[in-house]
N, C-alpha and C positions, 0 to 999 in steps of 0.2 A: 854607828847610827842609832837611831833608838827606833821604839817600837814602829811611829807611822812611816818614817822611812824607812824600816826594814819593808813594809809590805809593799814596796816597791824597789825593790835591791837590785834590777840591772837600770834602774833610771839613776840611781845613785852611786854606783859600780860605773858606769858609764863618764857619769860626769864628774867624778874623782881622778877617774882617770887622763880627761879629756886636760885636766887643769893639776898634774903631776906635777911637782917642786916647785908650786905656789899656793897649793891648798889643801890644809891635815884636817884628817877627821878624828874628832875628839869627842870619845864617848866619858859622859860624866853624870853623875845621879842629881836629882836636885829635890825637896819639897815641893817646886810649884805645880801644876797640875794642869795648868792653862796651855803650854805649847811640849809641841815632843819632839821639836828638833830649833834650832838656830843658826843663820848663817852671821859668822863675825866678822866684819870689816876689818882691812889692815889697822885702823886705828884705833880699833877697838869699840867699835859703834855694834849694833845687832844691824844688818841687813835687811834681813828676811825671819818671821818669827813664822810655824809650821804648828798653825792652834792643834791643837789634840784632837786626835779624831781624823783629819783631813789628810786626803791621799797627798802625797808628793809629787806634785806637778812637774812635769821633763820642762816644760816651755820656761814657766816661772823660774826654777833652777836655771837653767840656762842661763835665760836671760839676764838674772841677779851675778852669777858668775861671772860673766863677759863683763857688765859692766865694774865691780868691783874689782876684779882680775885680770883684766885682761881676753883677747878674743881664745880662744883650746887652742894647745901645744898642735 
């Protein structure tokens, strides 16, 4: 996870878990400066973009997951 979702680690801990052997977290560096996390559709679209700065909402997650994912194991 990167920096703004580390400052919410059991909201992300939580919902990694909820959605095990259909969604990997993949931490990777970049230049851009505008978001500090990403959620990636199966087809390869951005989901969900997590601007810089902004806490990591439990509802939004969720609800992004479920829909691209499927309802938590």
């Amino acid at each position: 996870m990167t920096p703004a979702a580390a400052a919410s680690p059991l909201v992300a801990a939580d919902a990694r878990g909820a959605w095990t052997g259909r969604v990997n977290t993949v931490t990777a560096r970049t230049d851009r400066v505008d978001v500090d996390a990403l959620l990636i559709r199966p087809d390869g679209c951005v989901a969900r973009a997590l601007p810089t700065g902004q806490d990591l909402d439990a509802t939004t997650l969720v609800r992004a997951l479920g829909t691209w994912f499927g309802q938590p194991a």
